[in-house]
C-alpha positions as CSV (number, residue, x, y, z in Angstrom):
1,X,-25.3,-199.0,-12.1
2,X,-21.2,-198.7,-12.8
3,X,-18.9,-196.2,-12.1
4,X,-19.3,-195.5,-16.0
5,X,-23.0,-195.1,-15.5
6,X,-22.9,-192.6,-12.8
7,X,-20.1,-190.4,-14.1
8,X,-22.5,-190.5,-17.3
9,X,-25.3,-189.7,-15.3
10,X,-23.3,-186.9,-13.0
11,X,-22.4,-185.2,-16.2
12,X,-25.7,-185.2,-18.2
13,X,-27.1,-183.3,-15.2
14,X,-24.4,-180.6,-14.7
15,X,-24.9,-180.2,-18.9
16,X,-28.6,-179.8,-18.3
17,X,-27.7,-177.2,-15.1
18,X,-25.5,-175.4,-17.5
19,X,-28.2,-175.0,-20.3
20,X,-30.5,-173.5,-17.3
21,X,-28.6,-171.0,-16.2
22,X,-27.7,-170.0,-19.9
23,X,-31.5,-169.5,-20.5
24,X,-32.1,-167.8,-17.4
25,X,-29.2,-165.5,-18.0
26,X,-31.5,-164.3,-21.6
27,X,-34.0,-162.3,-18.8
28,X,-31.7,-160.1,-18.0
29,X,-30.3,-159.7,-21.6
30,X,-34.0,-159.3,-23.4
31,X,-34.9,-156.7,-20.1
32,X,-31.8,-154.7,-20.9
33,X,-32.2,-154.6,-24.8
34,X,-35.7,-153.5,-23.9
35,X,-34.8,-150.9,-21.4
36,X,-32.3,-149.3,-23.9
37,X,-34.5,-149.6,-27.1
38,X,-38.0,-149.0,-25.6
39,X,-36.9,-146.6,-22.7
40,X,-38.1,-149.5,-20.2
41,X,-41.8,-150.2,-22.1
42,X,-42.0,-153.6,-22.8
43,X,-44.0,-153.4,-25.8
44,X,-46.1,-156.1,-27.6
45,X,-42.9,-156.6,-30.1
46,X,-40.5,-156.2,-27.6
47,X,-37.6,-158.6,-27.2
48,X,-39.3,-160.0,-23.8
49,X,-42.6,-160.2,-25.3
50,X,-41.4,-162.2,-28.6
51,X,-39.3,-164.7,-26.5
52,X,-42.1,-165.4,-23.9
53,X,-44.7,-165.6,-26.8
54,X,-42.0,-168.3,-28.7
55,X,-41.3,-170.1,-25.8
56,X,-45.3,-170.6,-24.7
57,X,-45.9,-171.0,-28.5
58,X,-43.2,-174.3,-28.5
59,X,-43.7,-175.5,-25.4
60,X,-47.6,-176.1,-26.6
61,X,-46.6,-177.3,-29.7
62,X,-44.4,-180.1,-28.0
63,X,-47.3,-181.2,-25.6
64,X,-49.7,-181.5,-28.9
65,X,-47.0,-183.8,-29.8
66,X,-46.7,-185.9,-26.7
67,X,-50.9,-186.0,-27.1
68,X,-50.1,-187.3,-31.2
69,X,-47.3,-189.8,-29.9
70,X,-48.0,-191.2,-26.8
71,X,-51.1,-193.0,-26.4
72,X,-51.0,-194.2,-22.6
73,X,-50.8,-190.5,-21.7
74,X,-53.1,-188.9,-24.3
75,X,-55.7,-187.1,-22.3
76,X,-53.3,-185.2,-20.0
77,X,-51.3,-184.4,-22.2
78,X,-53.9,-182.8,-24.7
79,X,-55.3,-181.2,-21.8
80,X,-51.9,-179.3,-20.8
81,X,-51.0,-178.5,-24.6
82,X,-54.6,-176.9,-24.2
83,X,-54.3,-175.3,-21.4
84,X,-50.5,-173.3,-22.7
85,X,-52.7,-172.9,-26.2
86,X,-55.1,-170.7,-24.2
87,X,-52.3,-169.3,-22.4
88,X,-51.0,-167.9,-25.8
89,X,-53.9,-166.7,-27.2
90,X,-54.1,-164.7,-23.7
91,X,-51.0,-163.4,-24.7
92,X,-52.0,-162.0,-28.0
93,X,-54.7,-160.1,-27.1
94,X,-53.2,-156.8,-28.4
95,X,-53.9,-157.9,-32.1
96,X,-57.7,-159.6,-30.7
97,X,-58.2,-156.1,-30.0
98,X,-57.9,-154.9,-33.0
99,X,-61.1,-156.8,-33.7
100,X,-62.7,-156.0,-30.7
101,X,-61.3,-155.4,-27.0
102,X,-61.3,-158.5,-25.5
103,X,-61.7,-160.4,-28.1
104,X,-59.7,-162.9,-27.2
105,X,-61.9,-165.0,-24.7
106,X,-63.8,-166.4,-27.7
107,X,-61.3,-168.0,-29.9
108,X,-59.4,-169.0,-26.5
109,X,-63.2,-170.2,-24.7
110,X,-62.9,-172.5,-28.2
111,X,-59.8,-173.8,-27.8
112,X,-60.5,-174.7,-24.3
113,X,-64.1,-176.7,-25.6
114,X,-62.7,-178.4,-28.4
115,X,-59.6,-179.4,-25.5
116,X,-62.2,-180.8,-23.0
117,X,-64.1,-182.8,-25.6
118,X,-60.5,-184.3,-27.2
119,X,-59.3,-185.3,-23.6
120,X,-62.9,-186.9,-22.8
121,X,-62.3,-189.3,-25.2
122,X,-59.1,-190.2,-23.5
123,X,-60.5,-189.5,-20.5
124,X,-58.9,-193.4,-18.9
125,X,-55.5,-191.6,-19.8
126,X,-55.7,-188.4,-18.1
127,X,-55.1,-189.7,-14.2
128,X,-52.4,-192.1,-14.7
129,X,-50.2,-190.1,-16.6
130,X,-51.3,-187.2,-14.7
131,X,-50.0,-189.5,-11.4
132,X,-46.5,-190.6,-13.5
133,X,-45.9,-186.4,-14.1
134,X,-45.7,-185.7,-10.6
135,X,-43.3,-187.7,-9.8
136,X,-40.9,-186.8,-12.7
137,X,-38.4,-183.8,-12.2
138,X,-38.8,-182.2,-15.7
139,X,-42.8,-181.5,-14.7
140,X,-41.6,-180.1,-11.6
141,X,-39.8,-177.2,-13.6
142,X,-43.5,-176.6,-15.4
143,X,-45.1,-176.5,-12.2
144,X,-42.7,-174.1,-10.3
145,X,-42.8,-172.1,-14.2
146,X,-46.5,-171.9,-13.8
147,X,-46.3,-171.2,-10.3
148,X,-43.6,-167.7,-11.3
149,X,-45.9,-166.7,-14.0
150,X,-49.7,-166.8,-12.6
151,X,-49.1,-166.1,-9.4
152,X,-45.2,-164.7,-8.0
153,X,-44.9,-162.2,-10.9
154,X,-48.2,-160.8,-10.3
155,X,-47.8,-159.9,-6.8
156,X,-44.1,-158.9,-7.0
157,X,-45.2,-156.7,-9.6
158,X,-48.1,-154.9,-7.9
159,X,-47.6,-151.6,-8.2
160,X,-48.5,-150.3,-4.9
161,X,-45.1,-152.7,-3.5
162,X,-42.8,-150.8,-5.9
163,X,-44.8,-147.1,-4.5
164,X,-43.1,-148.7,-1.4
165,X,-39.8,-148.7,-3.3
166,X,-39.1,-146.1,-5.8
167,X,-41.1,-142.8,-6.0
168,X,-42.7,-142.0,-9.4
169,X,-42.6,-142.4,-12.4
170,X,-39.6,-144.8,-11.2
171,X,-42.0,-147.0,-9.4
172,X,-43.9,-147.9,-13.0
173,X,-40.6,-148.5,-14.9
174,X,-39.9,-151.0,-12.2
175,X,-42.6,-152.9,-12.0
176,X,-43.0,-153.1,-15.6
177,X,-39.5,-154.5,-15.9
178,X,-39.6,-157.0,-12.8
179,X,-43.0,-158.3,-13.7
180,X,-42.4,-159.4,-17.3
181,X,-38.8,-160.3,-16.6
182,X,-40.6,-162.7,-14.0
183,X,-42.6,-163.9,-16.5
184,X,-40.3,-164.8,-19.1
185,X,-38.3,-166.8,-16.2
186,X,-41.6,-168.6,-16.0
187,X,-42.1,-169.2,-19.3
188,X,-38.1,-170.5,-20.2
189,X,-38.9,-172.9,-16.8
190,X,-41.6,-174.1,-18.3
191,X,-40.1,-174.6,-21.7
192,X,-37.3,-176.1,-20.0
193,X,-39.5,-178.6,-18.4
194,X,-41.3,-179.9,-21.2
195,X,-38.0,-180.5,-23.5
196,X,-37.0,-182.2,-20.5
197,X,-40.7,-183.7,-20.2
198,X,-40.9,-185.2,-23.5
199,X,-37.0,-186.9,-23.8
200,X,-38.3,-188.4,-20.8
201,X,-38.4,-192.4,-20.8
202,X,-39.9,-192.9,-17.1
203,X,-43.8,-191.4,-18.0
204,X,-45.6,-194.7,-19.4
205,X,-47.5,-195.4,-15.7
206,X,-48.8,-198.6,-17.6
């Protein structure tokens, strides 16, 4: 590589940086539109809500496109545009109940089949692309995405820490606030991770 290479290089990644911390900045925006327009309850049409449901909704979309394009890496990727299509069926569960409460297992339990039986057939394409993601930094930012939303929001927003905190009725406002804030960081992470993800030209592991 030139000088002209690196300087191009240098400045693609502090653009990228930039664009992070511009999306990251939206949490505390949709948060504080919520706080003043639903007195802190992040509702099922909330500003937080909406963006985390578009952002899960697009980042599974883009993966069902990696699965449509990209041949050598077919099975994994079908399996994690299955996986983030379960994860936003979870998310509308509000409107599944409106059929029946908990509802939403059994169109999610068939997403999840029909997943398994698609990535069988490209079952030689799961491991070696699966192998190539690791070592690429755009699925690291899924990873540490997933890793915010399954597991860090739910314990930092346990409500028994914030009884520890704030007395009540504060305590519940907070948690409510840090947990789904949390959550929409994961989900922009792992947005972020698969636009990076599928510009990529370093995943063929043929």
């Amino acid at each position: 590589m030139n000088t002209r290479s690196h300087t191009t290089t240098v400045l693609r990644a502090i653009v990228r940086f930039v664009a992070l911390v511009i999306a990251m900045l939206w949490v505390p925006l949709a948060v504080s539109l919520d706080t003043g327009l639903f007195n802190g309850e992040v509702s099922e049409t909330s500003v937080t809500e909406l963006s985390q449901e578009a952002l899960l909704l697009s980042s599974s979309v883009l993966f069902w496109i990696l699965s449509a394009r990209r041949p050598f890496g077919r099975g994994f990727y079908t399996l994690v545009a299955g996986f983030f299509s379960c994860l936003f069926i979870r998310e509308q569960d509000a409107a599944f109940d409106q059929i029946s409460h908990g509802f939403w297992v059994y169109p999610a339990l068939l997403v999840a089949i029909l997943t398994l039986i698609l990535a069988a057939f490209q079952r030689k394409t799961i491991m070696p692309a699966m192998a190539a993601a690791t070592h690429s930094v755009p699925f690291t930012h899924i990873l540490i995405g997933l890793a915010i939303l399954l597991f860090f929001s739910r314990v930092l927003g346990t409500g028994s820490v914030w009884e520890l905190v704030l007395p009540a009725p504060h305590d519940s406002l907070a948690k409510n606030i840090v947990q789904e804030g949390l959550e929409l960081l994961g989900y922009i992470l792992i947005f972020y991770g698969t636009l990076l993800f599928r510009r990529s030209s370093k995943l063929d592991p043929r």
